[in-house]
Biopython code that builds the backbone (N, CA, C, O; Angstrom):
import numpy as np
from Bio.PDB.StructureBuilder import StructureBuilder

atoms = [
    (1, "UNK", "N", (57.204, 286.194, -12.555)),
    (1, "UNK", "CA", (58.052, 285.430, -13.447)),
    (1, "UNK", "C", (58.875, 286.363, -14.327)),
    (1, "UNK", "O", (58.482, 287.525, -14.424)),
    (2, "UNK", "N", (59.927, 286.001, -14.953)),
    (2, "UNK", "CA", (61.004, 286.633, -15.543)),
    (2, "UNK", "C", (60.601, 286.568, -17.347)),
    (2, "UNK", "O", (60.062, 285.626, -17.927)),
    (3, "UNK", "N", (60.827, 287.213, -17.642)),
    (3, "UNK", "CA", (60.734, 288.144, -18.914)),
    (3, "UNK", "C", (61.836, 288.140, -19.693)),
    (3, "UNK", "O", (62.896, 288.562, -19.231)),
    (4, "UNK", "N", (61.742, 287.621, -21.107)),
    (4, "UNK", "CA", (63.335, 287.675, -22.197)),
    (4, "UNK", "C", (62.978, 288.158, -23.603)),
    (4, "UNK", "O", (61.905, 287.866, -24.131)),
    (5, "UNK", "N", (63.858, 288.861, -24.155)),
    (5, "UNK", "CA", (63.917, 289.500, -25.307)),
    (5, "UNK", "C", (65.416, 288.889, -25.644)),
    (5, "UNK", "O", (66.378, 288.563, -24.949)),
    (6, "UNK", "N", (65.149, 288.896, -26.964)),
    (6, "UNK", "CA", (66.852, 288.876, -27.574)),
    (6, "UNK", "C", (66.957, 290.065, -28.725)),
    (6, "UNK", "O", (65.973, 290.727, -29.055)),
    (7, "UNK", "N", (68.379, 290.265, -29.337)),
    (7, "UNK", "CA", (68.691, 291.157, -30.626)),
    (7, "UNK", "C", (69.695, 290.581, -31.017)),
    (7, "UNK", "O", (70.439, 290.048, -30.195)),
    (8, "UNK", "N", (69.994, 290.541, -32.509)),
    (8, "UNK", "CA", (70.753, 290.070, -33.200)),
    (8, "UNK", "C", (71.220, 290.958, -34.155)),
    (8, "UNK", "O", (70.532, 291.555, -34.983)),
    (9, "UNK", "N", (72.713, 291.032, -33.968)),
    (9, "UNK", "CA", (73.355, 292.223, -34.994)),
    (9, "UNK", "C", (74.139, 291.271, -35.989)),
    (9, "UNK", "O", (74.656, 290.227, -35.592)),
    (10, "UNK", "N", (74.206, 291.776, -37.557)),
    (10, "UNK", "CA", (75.520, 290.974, -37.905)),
    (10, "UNK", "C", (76.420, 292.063, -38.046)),
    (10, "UNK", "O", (76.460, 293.204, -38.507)),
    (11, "UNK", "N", (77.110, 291.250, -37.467)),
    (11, "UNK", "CA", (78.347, 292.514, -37.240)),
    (11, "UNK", "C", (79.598, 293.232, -39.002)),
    (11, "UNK", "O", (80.292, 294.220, -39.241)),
    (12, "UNK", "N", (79.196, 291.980, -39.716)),
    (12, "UNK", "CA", (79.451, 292.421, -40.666)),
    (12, "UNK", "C", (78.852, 293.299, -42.105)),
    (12, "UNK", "O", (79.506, 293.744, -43.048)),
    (13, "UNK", "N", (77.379, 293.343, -41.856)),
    (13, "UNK", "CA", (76.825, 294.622, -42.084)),
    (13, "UNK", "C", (76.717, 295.486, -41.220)),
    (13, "UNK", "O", (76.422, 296.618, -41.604)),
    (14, "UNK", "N", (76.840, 295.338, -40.350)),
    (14, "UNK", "CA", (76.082, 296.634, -39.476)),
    (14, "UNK", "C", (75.146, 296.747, -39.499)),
    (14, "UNK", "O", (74.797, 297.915, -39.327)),
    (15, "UNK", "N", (73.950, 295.668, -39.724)),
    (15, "UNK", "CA", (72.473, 296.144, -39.619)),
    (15, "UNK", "C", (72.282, 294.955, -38.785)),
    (15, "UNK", "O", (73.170, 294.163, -38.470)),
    (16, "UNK", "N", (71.056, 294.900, -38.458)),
    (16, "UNK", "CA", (70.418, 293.833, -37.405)),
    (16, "UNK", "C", (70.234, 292.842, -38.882)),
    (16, "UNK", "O", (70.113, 293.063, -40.087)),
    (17, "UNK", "N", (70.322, 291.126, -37.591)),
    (17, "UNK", "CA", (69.983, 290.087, -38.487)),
    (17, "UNK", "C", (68.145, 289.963, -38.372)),
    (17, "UNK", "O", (67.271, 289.919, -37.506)),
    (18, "UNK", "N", (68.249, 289.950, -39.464)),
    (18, "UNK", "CA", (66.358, 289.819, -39.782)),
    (18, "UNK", "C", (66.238, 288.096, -40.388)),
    (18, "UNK", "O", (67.067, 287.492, -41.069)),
    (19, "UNK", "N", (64.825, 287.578, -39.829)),
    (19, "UNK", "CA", (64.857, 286.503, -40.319)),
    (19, "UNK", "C", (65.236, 285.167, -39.309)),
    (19, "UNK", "O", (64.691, 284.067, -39.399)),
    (20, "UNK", "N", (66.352, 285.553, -38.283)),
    (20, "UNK", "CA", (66.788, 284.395, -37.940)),
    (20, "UNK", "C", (65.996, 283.504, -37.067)),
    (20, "UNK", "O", (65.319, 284.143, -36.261)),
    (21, "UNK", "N", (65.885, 282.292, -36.990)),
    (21, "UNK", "CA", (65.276, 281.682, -36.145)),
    (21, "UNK", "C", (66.010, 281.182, -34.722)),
    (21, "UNK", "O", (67.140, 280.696, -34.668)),
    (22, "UNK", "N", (65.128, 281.406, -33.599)),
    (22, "UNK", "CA", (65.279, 281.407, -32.277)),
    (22, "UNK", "C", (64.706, 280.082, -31.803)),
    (22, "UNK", "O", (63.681, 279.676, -32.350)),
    (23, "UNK", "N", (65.356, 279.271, -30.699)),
    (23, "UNK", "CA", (64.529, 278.496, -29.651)),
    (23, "UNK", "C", (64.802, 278.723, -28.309)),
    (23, "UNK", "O", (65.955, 278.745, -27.880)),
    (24, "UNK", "N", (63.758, 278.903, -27.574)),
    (24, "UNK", "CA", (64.222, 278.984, -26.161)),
    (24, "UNK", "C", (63.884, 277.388, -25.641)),
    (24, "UNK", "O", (63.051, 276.672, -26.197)),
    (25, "UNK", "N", (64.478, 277.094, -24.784)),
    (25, "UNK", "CA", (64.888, 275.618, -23.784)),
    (25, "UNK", "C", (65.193, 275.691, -22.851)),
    (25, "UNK", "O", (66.365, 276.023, -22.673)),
    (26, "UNK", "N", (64.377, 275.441, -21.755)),
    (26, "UNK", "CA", (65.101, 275.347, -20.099)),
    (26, "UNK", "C", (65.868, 273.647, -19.665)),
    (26, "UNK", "O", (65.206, 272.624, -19.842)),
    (27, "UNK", "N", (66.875, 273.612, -19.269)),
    (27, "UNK", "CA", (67.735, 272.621, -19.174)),
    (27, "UNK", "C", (66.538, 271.572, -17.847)),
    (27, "UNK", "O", (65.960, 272.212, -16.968)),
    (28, "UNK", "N", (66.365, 270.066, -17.939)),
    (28, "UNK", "CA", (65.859, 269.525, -17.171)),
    (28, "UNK", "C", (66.680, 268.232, -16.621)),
    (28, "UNK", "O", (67.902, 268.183, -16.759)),
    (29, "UNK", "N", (65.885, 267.099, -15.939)),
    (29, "UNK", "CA", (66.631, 266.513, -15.843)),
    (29, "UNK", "C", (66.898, 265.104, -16.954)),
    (29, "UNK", "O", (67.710, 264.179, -16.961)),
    (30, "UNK", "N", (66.124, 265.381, -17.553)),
    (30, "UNK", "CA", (65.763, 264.483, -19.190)),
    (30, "UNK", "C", (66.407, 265.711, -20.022)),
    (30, "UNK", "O", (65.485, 265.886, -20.818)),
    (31, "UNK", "N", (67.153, 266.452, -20.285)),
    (31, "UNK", "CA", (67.883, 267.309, -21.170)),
    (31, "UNK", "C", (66.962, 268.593, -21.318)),
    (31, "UNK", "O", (66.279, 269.035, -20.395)),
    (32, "UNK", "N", (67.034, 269.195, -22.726)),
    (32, "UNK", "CA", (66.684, 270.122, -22.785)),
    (32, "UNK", "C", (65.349, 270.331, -23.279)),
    (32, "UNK", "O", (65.213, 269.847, -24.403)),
    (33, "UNK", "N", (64.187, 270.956, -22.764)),
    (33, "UNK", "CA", (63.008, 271.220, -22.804)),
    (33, "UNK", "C", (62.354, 272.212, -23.641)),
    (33, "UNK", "O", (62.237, 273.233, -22.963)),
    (34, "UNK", "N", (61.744, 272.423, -25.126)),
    (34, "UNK", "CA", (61.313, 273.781, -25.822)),
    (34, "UNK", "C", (60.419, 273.974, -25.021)),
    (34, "UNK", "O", (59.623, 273.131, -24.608)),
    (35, "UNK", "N", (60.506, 275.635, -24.604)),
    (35, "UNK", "CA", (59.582, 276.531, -24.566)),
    (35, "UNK", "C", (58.804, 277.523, -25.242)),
    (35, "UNK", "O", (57.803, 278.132, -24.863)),
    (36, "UNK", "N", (59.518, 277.581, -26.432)),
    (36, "UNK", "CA", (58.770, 278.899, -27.212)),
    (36, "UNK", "C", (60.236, 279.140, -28.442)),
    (36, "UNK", "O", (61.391, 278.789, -28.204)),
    (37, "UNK", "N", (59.816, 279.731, -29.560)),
    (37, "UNK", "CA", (60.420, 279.817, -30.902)),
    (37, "UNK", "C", (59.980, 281.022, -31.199)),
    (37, "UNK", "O", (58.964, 281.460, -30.659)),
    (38, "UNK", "N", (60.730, 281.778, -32.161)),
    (38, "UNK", "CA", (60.216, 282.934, -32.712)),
    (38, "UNK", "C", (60.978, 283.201, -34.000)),
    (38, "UNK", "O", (61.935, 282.451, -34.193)),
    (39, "UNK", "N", (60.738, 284.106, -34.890)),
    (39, "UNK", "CA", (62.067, 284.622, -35.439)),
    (39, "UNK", "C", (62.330, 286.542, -35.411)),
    (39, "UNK", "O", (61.488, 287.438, -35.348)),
    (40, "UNK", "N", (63.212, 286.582, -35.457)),
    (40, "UNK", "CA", (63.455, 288.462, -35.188)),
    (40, "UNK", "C", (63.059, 288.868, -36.522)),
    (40, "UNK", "O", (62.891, 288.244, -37.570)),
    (41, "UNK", "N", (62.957, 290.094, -36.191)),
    (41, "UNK", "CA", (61.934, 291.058, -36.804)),
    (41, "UNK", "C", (62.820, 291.822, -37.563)),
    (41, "UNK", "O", (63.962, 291.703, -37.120)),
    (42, "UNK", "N", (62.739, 292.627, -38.617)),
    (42, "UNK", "CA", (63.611, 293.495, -39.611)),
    (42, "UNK", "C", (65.003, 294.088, -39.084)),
    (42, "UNK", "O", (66.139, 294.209, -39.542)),
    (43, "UNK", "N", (63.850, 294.627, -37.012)),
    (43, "UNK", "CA", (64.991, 295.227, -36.615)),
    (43, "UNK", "C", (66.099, 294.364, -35.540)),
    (43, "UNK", "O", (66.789, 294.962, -34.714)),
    (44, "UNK", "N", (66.117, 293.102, -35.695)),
    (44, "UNK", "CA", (66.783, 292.126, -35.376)),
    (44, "UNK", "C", (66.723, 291.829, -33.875)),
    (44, "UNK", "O", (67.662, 291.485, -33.157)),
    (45, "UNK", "N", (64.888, 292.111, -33.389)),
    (45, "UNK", "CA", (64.942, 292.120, -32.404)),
    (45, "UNK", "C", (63.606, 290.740, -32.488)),
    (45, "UNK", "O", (62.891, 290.288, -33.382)),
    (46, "UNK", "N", (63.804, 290.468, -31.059)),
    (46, "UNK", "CA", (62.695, 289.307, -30.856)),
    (46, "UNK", "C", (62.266, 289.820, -29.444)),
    (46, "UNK", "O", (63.046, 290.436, -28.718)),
    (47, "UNK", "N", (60.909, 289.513, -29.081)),
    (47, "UNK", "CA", (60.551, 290.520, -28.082)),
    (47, "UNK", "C", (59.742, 288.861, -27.042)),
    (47, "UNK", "O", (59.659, 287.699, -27.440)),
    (48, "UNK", "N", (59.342, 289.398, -25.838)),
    (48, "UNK", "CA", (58.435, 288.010, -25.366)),
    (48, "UNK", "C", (58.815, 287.027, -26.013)),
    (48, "UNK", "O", (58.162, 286.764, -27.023)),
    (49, "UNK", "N", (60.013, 286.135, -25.657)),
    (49, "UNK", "CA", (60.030, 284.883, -25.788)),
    (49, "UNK", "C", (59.677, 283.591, -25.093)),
    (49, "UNK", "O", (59.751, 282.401, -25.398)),
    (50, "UNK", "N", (59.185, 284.411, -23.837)),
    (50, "UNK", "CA", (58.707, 283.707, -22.478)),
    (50, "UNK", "C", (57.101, 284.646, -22.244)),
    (50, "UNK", "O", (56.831, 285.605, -21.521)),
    (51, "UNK", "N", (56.115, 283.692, -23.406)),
    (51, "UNK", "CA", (54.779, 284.872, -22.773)),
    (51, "UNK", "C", (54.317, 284.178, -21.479)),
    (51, "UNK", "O", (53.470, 284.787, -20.824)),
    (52, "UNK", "N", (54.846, 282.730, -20.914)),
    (52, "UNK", "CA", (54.724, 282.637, -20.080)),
    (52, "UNK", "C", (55.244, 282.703, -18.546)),
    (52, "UNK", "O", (54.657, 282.415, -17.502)),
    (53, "UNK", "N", (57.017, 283.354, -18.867)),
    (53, "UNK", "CA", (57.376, 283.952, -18.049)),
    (53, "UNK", "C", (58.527, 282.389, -17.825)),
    (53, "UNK", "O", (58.434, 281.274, -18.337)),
    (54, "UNK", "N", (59.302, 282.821, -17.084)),
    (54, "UNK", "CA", (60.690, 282.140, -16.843)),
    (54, "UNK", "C", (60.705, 281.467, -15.850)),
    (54, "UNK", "O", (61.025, 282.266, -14.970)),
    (55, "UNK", "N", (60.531, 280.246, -15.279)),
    (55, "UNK", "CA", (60.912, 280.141, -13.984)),
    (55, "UNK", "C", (62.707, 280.312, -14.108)),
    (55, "UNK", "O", (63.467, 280.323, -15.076)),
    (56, "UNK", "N", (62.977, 280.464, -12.219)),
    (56, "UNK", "CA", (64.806, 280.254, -12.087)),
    (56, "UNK", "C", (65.128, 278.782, -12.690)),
    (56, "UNK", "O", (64.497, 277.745, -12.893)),
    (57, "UNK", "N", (66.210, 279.169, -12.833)),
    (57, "UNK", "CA", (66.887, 277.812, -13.394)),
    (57, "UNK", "C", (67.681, 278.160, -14.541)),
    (57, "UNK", "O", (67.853, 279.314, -14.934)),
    (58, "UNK", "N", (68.258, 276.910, -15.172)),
    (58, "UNK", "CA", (69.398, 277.087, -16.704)),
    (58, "UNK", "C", (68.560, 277.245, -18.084)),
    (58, "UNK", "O", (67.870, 276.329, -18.532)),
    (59, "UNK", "N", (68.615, 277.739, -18.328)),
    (59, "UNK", "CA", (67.489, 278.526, -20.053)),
    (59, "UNK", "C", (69.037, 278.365, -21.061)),
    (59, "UNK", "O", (70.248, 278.336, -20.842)),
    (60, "UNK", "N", (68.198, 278.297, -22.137)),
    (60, "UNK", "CA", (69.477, 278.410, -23.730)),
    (60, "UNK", "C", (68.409, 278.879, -24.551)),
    (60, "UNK", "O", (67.198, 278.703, -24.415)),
    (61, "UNK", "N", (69.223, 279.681, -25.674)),
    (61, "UNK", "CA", (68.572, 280.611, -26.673)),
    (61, "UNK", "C", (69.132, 279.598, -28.187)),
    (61, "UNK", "O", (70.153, 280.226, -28.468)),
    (62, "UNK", "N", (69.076, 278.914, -28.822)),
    (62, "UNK", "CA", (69.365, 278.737, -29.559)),
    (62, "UNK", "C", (69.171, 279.092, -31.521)),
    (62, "UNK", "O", (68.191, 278.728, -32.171)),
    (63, "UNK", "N", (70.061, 279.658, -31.944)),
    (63, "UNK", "CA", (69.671, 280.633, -33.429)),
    (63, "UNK", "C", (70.161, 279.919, -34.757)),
    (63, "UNK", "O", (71.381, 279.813, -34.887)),
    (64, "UNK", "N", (69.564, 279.553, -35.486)),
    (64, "UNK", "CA", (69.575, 279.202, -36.684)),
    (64, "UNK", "C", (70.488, 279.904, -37.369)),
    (64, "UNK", "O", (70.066, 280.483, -38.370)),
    (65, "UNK", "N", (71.996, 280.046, -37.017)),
    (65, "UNK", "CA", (73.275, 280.927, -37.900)),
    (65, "UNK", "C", (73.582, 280.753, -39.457)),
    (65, "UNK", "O", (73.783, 281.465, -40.441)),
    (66, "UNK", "N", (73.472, 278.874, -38.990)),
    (66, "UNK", "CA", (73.645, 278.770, -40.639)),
    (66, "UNK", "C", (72.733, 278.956, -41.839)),
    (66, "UNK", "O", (73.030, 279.262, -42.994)),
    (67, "UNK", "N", (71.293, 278.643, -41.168)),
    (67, "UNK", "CA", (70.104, 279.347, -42.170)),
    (67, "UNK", "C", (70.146, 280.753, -42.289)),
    (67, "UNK", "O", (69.592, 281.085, -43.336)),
    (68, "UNK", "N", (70.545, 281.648, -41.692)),
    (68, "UNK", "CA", (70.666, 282.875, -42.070)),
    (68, "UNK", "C", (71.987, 283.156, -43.086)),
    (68, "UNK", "O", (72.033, 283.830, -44.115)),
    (69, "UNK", "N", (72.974, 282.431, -42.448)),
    (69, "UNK", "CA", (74.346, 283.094, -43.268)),
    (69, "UNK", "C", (73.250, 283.154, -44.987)),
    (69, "UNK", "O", (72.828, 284.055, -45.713)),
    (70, "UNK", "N", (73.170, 281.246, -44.975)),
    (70, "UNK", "CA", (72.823, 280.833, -46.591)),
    (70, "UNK", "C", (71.540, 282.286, -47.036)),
    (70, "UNK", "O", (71.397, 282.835, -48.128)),
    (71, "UNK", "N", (70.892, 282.515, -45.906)),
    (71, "UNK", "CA", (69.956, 283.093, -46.943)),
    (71, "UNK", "C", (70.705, 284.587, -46.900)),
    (71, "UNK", "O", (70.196, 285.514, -47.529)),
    (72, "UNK", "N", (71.534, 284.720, -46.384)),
    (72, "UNK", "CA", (72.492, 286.301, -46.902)),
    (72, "UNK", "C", (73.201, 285.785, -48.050)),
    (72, "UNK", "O", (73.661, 286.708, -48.723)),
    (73, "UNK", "N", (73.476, 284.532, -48.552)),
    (73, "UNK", "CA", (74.812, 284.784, -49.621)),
    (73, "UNK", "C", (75.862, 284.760, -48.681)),
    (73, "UNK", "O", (76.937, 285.161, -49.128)),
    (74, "UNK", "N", (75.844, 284.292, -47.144)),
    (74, "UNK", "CA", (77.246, 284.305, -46.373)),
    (74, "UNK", "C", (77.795, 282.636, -46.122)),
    (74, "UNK", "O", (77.213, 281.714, -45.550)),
    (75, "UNK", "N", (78.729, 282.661, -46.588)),
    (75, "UNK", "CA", (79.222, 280.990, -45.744)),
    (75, "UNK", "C", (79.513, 281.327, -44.385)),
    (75, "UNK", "O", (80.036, 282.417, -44.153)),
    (76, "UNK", "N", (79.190, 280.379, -43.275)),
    (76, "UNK", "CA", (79.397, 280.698, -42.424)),
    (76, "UNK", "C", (80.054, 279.559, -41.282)),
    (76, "UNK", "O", (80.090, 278.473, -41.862)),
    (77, "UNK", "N", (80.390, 279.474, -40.382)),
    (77, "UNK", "CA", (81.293, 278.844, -40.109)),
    (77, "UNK", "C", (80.579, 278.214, -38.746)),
    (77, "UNK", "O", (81.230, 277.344, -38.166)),
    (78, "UNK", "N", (79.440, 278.543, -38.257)),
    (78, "UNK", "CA", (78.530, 278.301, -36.945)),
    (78, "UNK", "C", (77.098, 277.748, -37.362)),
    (78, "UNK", "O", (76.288, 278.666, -37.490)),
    (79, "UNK", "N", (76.544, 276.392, -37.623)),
    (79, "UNK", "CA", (75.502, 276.199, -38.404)),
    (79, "UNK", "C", (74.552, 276.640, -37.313)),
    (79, "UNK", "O", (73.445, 276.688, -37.850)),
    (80, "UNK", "N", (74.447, 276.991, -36.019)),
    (80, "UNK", "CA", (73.859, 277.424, -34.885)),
    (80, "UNK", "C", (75.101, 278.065, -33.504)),
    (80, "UNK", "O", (76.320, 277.893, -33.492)),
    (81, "UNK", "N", (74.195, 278.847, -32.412)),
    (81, "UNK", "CA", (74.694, 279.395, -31.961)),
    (81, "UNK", "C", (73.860, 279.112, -30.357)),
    (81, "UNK", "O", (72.842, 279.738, -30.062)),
    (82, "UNK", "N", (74.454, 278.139, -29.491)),
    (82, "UNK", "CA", (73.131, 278.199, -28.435)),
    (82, "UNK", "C", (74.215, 278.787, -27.291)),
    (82, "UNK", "O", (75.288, 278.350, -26.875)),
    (83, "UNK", "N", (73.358, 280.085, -26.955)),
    (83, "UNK", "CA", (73.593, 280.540, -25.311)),
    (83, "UNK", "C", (73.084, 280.225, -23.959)),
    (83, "UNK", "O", (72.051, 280.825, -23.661)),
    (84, "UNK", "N", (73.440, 279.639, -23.312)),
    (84, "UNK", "CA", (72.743, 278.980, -22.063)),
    (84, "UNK", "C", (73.318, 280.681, -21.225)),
    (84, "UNK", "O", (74.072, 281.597, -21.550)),
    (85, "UNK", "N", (72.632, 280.429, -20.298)),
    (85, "UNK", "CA", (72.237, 281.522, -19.243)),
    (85, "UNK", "C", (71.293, 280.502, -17.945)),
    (85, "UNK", "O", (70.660, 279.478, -18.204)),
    (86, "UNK", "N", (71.456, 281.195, -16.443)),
    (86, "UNK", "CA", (70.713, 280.961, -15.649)),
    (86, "UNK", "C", (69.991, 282.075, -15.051)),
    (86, "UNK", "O", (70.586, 283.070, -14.637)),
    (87, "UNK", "N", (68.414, 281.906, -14.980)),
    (87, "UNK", "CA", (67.724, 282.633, -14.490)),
    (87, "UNK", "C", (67.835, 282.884, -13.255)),
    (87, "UNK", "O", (67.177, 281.973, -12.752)),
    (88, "UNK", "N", (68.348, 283.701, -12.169)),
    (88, "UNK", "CA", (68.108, 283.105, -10.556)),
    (88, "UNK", "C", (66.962, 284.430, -9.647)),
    (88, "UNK", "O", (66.505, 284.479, -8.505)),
    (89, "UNK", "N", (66.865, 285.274, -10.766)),
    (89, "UNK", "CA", (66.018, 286.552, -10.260)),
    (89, "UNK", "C", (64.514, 286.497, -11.437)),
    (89, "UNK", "O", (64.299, 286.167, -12.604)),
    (90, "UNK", "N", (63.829, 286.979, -10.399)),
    (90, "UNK", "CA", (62.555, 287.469, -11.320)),
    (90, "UNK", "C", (63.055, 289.068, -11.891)),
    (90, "UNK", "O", (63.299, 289.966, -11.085)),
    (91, "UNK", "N", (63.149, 289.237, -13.196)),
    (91, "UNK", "CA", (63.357, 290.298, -13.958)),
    (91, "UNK", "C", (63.140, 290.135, -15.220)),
    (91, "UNK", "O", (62.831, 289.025, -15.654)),
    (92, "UNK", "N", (63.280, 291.341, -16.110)),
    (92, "UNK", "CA", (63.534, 291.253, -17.358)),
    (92, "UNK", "C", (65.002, 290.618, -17.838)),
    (92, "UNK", "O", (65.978, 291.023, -17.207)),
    (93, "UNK", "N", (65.202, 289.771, -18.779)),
    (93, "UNK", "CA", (66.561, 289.411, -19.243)),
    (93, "UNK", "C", (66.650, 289.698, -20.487)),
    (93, "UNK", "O", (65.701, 289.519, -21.250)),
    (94, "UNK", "N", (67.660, 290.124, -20.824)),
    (94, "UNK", "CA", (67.828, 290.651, -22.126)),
    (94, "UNK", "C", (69.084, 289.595, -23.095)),
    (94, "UNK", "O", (70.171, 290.056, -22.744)),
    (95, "UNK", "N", (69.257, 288.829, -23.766)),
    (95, "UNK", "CA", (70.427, 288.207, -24.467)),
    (95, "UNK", "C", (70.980, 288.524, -25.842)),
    (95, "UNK", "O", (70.615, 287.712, -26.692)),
    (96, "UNK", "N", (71.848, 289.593, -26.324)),
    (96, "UNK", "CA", (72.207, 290.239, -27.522)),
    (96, "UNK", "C", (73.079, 289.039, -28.261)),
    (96, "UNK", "O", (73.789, 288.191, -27.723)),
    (97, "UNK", "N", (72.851, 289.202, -29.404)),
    (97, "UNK", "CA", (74.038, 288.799, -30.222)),
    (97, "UNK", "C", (74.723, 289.461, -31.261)),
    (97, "UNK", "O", (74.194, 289.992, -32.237)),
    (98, "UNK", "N", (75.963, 289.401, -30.997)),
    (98, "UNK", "CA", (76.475, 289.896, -31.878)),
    (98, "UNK", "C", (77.088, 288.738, -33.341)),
    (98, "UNK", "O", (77.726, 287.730, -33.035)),
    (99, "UNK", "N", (76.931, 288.907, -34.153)),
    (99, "UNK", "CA", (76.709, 287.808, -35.013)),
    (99, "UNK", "C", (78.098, 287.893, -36.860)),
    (99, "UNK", "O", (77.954, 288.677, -37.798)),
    (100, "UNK", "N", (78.884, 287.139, -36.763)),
    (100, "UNK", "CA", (79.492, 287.380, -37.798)),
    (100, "UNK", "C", (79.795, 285.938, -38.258)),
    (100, "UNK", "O", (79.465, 285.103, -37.417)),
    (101, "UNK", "N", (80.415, 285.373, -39.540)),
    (101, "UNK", "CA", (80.432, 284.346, -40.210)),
    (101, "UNK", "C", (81.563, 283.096, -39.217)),
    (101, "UNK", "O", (81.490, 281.899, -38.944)),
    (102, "UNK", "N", (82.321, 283.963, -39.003)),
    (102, "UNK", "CA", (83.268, 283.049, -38.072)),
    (102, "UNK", "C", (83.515, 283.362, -36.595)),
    (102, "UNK", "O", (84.429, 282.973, -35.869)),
    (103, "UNK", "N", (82.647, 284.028, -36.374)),
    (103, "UNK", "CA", (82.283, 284.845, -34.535)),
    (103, "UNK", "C", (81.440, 285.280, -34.212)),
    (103, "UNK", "O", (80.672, 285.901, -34.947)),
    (104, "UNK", "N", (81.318, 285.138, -33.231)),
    (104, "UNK", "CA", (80.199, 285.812, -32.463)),
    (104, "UNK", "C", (80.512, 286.396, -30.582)),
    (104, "UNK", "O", (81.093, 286.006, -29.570)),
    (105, "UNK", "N", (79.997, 287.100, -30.879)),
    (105, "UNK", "CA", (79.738, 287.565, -29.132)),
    (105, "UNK", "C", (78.255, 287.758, -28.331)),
    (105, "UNK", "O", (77.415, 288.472, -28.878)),
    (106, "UNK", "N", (78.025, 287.291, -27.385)),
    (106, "UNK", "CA", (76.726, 287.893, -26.208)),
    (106, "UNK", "C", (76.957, 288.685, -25.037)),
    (106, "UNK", "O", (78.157, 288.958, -25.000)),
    (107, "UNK", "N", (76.561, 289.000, -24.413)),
    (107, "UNK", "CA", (76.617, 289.296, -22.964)),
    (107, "UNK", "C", (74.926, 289.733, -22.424)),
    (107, "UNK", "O", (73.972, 289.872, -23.189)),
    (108, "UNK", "N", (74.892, 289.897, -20.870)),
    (108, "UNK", "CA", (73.523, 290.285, -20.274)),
    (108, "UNK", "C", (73.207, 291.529, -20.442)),
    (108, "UNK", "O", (73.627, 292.470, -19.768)),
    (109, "UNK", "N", (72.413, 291.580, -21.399)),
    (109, "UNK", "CA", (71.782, 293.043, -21.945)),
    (109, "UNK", "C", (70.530, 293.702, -20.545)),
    (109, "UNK", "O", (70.045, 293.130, -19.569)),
    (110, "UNK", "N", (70.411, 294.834, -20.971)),
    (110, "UNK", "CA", (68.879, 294.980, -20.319)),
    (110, "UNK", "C", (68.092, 295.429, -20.480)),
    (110, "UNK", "O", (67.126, 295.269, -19.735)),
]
sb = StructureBuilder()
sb.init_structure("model")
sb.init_model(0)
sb.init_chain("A")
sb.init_seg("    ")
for serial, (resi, resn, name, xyz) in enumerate(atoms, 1):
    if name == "N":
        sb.init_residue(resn, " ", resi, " ")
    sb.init_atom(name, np.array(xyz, "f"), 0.0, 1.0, " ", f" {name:<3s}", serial, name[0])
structure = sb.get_structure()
């Protein structure tokens, strides 16, 4: 089974976002399904979000943006941020964010 980590930068400090809250969800045919929650760690990383491993299929990461902006003192313009992705390999997956008040970016990390 497949394996996920995420990281979260805000891009407008330059330090990792600490604090934020994560959900992982695999897409079904009744909508979307929780699998597991976490929140990242000082160094804005979240590690095993799948301790039970991934099956293939459509997964979303979803992050609590706007609870973080508020607890920086940031207004922010994204009250959440969900990335869908499809699993189709057994591997490690990696999903970064890059994180700012009115943007953001991801791509497949590893």
């Amino acid at each position: 089974m497949s394996s996920l980590s995420t990281h979260v930068l805000d891009a407008v400090s330059g330090q990792p976002a600490a604090s934020v809250r994560v959900v992982l969800e695999r897409r079904t045919d009744d909508g979307w399904q929780p699998l597991g929650n976490g929140v990242t760690g000082a160094d804005g990383r979240l590690r095993d979000l799948a301790p039970d491993g991934l099956d293939t299929g459509v997964h979303r990461l979803v992050f609590a943006t706007g609870e973080y902006f508020a607890a920086t003192g940031q207004t922010g313009f994204y009250p959440e941020v969900a990335v869908a992705f499809t699993v189709t390999e057994d591997r490690h997956h990696h999903v970064p964010l890059l994180l700012s008040p009115y943007a953001f970016s991801t791509y497949r990390g590893s």
